[in-house]
SELO-739428 format. One record per residue: residue number from 1; z, y, x of N, C-alpha, C in turn. Coordinates in steps of 0.001 Angstrom, whole numbers, plus 500000, padded with zeros to 6 digits. Atoms other than C-alpha are relative to their C-alpha. Layout:
<pt><resi>NUM</resi><n_w>Z</n_w><n_v>Y</n_v><n_u>X</n_u><ca_w>Z</ca_w><ca_v>Y</ca_v><ca_u>X</ca_u><c_w>Z</c_w><c_v>Y</c_v><c_u>X</c_u></pt>
...
REM end
This chain:
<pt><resi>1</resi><n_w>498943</n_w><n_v>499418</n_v><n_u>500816</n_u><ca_w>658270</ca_w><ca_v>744991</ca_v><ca_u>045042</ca_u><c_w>501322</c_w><c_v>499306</c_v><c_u>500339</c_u></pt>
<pt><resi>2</resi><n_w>498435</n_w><n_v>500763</n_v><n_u>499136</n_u><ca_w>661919</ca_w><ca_v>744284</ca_v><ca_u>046451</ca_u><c_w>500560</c_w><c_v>499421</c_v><c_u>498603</c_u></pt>
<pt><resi>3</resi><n_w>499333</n_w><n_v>500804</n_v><n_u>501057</n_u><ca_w>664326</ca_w><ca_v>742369</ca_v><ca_u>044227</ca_u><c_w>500640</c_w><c_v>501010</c_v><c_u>499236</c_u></pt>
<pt><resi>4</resi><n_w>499649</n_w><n_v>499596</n_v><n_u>500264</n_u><ca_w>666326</ca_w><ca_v>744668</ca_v><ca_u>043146</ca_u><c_w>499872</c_w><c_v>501230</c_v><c_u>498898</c_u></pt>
<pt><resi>5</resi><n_w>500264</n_w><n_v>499459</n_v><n_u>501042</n_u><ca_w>663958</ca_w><ca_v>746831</ca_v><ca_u>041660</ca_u><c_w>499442</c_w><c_v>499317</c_v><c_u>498998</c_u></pt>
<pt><resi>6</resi><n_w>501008</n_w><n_v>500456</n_v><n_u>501765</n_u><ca_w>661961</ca_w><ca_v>744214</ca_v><ca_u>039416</ca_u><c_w>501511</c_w><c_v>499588</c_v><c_u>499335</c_u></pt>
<pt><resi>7</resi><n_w>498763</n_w><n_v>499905</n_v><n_u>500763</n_u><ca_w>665818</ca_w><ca_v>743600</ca_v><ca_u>038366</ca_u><c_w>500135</c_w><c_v>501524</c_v><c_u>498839</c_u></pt>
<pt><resi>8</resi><n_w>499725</n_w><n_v>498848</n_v><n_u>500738</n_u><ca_w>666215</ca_w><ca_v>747006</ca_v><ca_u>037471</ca_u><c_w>499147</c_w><c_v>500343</c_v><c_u>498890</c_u></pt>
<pt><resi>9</resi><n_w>500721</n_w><n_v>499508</n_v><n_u>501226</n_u><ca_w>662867</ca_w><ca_v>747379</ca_v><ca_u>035523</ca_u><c_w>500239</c_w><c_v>498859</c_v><c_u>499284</c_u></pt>
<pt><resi>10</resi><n_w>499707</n_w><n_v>500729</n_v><n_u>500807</n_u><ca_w>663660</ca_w><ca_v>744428</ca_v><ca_u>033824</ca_u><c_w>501432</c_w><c_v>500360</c_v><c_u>498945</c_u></pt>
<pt><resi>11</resi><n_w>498564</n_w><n_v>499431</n_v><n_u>500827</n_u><ca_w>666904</ca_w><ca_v>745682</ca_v><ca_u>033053</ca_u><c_w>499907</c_w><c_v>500881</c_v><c_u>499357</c_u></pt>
<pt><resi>12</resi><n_w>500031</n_w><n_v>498581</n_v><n_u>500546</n_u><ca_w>665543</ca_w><ca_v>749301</ca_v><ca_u>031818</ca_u><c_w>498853</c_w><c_v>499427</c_v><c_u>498901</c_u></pt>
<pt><resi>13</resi><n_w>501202</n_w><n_v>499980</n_v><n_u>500991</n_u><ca_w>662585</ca_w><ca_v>747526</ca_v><ca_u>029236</ca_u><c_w>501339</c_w><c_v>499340</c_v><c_u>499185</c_u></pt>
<pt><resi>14</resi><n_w>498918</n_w><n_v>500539</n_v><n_u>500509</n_u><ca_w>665652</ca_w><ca_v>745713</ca_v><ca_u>027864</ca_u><c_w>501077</c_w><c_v>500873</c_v><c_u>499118</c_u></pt>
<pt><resi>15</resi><n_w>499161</n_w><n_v>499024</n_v><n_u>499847</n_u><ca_w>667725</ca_w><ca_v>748945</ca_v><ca_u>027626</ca_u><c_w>499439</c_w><c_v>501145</c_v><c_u>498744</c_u></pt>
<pt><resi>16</resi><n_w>500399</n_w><n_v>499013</n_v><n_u>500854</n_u><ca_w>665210</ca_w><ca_v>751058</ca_v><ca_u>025673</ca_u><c_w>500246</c_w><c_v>499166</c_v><c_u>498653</c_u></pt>
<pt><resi>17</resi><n_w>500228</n_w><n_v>501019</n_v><n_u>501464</n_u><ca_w>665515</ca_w><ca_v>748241</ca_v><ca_u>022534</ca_u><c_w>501528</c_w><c_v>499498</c_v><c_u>499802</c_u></pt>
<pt><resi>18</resi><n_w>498829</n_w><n_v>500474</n_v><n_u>500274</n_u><ca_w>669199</ca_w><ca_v>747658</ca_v><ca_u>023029</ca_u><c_w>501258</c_w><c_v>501006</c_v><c_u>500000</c_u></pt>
<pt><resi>19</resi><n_w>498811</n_w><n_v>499642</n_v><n_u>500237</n_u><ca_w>672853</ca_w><ca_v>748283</ca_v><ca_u>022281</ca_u><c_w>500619</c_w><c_v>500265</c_v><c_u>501890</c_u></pt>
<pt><resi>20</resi><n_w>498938</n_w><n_v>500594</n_v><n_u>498586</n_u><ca_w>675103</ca_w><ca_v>748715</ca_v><ca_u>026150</ca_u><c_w>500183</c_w><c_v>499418</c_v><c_u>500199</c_u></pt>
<pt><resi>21</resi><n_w>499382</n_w><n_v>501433</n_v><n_u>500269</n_u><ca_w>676725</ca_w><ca_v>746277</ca_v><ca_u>024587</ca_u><c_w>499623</c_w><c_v>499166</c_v><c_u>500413</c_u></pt>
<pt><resi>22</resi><n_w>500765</n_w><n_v>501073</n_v><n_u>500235</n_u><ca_w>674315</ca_w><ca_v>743995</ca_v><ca_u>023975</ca_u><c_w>499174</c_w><c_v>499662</c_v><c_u>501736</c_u></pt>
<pt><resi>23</resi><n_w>501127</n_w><n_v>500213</n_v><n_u>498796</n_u><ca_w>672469</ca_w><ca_v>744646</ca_v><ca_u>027673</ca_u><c_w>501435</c_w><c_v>499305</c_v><c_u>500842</c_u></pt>
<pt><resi>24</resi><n_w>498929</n_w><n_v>500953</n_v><n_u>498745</n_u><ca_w>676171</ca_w><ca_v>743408</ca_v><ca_u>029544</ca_u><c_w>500207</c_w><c_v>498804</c_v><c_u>499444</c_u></pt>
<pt><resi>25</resi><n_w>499883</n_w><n_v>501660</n_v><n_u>500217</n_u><ca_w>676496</ca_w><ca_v>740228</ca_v><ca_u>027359</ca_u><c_w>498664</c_w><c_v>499188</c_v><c_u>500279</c_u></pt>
<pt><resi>26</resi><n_w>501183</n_w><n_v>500616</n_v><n_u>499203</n_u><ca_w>672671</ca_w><ca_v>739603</ca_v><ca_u>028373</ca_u><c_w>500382</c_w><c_v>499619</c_v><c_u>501683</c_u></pt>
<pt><resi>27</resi><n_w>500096</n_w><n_v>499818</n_v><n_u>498039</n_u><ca_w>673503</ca_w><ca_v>740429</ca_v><ca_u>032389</ca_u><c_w>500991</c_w><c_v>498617</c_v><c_u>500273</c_u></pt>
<pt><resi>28</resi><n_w>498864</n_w><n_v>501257</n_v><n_u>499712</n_u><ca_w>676732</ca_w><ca_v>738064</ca_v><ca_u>031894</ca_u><c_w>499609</c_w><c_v>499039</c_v><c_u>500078</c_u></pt>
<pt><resi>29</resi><n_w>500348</n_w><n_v>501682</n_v><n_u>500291</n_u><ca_w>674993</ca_w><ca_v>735021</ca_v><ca_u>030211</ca_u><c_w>498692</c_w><c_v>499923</c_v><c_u>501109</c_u></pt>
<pt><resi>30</resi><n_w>501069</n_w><n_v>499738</n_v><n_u>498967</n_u><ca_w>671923</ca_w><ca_v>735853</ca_v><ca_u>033087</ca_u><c_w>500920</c_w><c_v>499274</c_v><c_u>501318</c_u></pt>
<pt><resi>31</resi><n_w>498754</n_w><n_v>500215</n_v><n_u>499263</n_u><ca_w>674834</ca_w><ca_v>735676</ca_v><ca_u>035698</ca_u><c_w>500114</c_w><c_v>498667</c_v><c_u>500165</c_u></pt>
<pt><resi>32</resi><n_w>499590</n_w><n_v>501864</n_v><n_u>500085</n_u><ca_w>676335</ca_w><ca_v>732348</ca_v><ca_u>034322</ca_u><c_w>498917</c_w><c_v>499107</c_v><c_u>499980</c_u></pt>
<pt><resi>33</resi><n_w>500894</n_w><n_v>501034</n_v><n_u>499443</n_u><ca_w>673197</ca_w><ca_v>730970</ca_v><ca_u>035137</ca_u><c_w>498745</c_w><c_v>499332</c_v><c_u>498826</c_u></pt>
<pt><resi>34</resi><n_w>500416</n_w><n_v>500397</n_v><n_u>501522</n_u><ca_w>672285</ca_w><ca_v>729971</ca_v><ca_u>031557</ca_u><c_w>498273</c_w><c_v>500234</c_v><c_u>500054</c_u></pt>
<pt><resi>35</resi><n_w>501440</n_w><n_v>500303</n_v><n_u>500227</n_u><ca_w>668741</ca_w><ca_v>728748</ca_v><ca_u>030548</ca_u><c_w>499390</c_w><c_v>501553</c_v><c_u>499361</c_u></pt>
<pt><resi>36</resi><n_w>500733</n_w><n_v>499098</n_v><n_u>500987</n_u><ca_w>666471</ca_w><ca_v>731671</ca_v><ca_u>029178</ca_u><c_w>500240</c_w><c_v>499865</c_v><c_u>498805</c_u></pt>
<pt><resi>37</resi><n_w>500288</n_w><n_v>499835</n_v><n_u>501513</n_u><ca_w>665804</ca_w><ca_v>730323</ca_v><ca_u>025809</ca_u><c_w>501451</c_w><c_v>499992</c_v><c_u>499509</c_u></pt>
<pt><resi>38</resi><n_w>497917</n_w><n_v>499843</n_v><n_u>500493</n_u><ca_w>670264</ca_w><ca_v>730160</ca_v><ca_u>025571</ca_u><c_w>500375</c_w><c_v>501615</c_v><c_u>499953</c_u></pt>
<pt><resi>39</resi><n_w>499652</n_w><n_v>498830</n_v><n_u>500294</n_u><ca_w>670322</ca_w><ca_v>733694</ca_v><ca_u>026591</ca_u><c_w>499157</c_w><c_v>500725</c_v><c_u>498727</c_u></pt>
<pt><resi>40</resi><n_w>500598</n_w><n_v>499817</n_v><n_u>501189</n_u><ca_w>667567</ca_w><ca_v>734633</ca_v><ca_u>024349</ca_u><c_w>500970</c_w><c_v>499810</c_v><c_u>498514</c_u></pt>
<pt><resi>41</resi><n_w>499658</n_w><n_v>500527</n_v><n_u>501521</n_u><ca_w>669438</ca_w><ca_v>732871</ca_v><ca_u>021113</ca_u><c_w>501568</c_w><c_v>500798</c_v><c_u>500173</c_u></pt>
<pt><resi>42</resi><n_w>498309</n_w><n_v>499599</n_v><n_u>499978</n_u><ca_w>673116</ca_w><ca_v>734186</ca_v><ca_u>022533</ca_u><c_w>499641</c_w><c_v>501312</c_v><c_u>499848</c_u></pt>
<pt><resi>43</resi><n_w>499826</n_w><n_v>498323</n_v><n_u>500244</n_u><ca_w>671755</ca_w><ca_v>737958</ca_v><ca_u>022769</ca_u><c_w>499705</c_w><c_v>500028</c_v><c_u>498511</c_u></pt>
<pt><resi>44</resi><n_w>500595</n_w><n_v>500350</n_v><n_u>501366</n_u><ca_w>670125</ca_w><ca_v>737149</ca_v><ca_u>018866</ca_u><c_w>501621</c_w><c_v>499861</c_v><c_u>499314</c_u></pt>
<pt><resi>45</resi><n_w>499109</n_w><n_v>500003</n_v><n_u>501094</n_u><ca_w>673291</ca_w><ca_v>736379</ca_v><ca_u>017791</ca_u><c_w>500657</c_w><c_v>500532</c_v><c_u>500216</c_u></pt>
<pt><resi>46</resi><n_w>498690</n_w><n_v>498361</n_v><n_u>499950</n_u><ca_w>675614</ca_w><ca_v>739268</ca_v><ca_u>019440</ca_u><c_w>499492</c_w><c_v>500603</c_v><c_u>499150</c_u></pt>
<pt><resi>47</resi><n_w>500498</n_w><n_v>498902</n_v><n_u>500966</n_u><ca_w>673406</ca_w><ca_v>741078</ca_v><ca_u>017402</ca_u><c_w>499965</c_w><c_v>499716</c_v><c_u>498314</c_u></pt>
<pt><resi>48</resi><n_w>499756</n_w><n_v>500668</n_v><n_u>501219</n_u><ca_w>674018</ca_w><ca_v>739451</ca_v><ca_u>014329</ca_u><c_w>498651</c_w><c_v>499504</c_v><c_u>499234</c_u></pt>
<pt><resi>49</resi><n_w>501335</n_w><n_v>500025</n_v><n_u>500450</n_u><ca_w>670327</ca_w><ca_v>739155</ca_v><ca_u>013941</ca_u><c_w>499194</c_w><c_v>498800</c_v><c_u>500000</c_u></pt>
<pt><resi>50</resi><n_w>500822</n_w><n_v>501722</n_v><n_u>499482</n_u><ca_w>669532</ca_w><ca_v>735162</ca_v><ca_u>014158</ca_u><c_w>498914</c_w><c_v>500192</c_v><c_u>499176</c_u></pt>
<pt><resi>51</resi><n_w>501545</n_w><n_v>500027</n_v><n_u>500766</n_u><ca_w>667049</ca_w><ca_v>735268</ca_v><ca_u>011435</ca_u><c_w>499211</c_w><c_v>501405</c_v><c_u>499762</c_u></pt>
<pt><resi>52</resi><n_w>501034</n_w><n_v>498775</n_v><n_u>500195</n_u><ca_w>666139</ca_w><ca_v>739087</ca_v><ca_u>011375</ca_u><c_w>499134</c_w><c_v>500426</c_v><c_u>501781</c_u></pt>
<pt><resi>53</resi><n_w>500490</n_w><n_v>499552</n_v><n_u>498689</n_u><ca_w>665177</ca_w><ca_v>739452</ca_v><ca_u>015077</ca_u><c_w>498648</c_w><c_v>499638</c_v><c_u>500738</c_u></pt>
<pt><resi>54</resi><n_w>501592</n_w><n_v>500011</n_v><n_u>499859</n_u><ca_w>661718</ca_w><ca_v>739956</ca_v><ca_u>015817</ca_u><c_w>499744</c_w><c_v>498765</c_v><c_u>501065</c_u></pt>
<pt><resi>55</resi><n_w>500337</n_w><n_v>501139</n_v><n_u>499578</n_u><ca_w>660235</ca_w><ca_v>736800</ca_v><ca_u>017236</ca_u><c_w>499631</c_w><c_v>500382</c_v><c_u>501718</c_u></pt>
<pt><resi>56</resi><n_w>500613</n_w><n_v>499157</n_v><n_u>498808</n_u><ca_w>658068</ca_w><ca_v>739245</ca_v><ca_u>019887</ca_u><c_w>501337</c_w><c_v>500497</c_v><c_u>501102</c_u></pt>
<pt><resi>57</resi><n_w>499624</n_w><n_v>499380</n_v><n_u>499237</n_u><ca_w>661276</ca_w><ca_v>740821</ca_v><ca_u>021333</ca_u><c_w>500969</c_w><c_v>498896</c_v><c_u>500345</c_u></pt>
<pt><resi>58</resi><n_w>499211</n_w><n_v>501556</n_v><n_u>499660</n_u><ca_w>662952</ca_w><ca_v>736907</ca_v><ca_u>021778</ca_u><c_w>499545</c_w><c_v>499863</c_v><c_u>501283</c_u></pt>
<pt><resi>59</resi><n_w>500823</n_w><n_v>499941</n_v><n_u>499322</n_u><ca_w>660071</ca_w><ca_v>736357</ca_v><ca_u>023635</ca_u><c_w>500172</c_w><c_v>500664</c_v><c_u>501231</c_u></pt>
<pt><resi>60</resi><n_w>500349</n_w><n_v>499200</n_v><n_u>498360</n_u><ca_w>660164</ca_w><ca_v>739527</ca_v><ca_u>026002</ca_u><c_w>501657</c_w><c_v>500008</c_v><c_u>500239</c_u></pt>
<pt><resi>61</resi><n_w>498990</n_w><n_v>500265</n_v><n_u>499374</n_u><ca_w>663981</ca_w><ca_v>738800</ca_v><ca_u>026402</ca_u><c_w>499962</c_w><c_v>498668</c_v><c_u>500964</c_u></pt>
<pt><resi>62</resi><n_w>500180</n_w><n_v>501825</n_v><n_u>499336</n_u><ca_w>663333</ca_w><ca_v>734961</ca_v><ca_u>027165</ca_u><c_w>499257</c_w><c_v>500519</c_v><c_u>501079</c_u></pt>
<pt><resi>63</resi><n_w>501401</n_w><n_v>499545</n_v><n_u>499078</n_u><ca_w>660732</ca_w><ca_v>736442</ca_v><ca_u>029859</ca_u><c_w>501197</c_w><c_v>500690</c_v><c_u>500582</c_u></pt>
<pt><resi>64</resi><n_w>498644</n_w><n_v>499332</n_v><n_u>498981</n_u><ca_w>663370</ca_w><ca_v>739053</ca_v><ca_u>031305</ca_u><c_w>500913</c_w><c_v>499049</c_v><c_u>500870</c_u></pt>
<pt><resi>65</resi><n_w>499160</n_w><n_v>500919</n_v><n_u>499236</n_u><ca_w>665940</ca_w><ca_v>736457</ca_v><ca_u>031778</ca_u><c_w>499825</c_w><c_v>498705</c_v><c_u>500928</c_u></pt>
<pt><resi>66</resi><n_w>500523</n_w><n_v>501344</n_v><n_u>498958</n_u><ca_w>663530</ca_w><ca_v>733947</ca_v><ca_u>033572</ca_u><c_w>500065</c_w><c_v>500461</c_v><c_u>501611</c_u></pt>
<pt><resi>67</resi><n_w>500223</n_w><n_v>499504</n_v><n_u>498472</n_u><ca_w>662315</ca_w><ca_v>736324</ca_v><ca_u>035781</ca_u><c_w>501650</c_w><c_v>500445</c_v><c_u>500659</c_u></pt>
<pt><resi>68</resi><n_w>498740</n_w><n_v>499558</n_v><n_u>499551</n_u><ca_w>666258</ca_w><ca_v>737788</ca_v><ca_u>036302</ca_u><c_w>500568</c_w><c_v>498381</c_v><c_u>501033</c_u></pt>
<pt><resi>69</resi><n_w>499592</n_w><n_v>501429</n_v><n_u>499938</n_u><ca_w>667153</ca_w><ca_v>733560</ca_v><ca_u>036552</ca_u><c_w>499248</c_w><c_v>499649</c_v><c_u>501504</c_u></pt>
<pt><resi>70</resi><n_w>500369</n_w><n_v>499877</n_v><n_u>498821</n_u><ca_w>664469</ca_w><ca_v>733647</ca_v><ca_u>039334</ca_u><c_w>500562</c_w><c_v>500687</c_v><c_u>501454</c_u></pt>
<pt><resi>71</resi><n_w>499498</n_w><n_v>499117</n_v><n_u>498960</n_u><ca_w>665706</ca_w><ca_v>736223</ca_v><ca_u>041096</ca_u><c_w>501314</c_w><c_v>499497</c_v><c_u>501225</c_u></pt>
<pt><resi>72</resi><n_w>498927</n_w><n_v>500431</n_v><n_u>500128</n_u><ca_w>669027</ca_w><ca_v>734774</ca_v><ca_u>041026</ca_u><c_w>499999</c_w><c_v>498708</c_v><c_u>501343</c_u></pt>
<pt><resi>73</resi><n_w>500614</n_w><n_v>501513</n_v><n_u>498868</n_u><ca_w>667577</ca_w><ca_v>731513</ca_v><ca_u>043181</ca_u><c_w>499400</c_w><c_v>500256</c_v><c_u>501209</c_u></pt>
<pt><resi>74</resi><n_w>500462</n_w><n_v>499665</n_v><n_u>499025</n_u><ca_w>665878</ca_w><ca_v>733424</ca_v><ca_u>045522</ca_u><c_w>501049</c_w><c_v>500611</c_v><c_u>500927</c_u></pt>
<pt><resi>75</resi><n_w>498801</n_w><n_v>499465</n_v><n_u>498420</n_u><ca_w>669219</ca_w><ca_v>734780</ca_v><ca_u>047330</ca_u><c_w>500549</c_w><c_v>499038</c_v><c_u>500348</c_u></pt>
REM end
């Protein structure tokens, strides 16, 4: 699977559960390099949702942005 697409499906499981918004301040803080569990807590709180935000979909963000963070190291 080339890079570009496990980017993309990472980017589209992300997409069905989110705001636009919310998926370019993920890609940004992804970008700037930032730890998983930082983007995780920074997309949690664009959303104003620190304590309502399902634990499970922390999780499959923290997981997105590892593998994205990977990606990132491999070029």
């Amino acid at each position: 699977m080339s890079r570009p697409f496990r980017k993309k499906v990472a980017l589209d499981s992300l997409r069905r559960d989110a705001d636009p918004r919310h998926v370019e301040i993920f890609e940004a803080l992804v970008l700037q390099r930032r730890k998983p569990v930082d983007v995780a807590a920074a997309y949690a709180m664009s959303r104003n949702q620190v304590d309502g935000i399902k634990f499970r979909m922390l999780k499959r963000i923290r997981a997105i942005a590892r593998r994205m963070w990977g990606e990132l190291d491999e070029q």
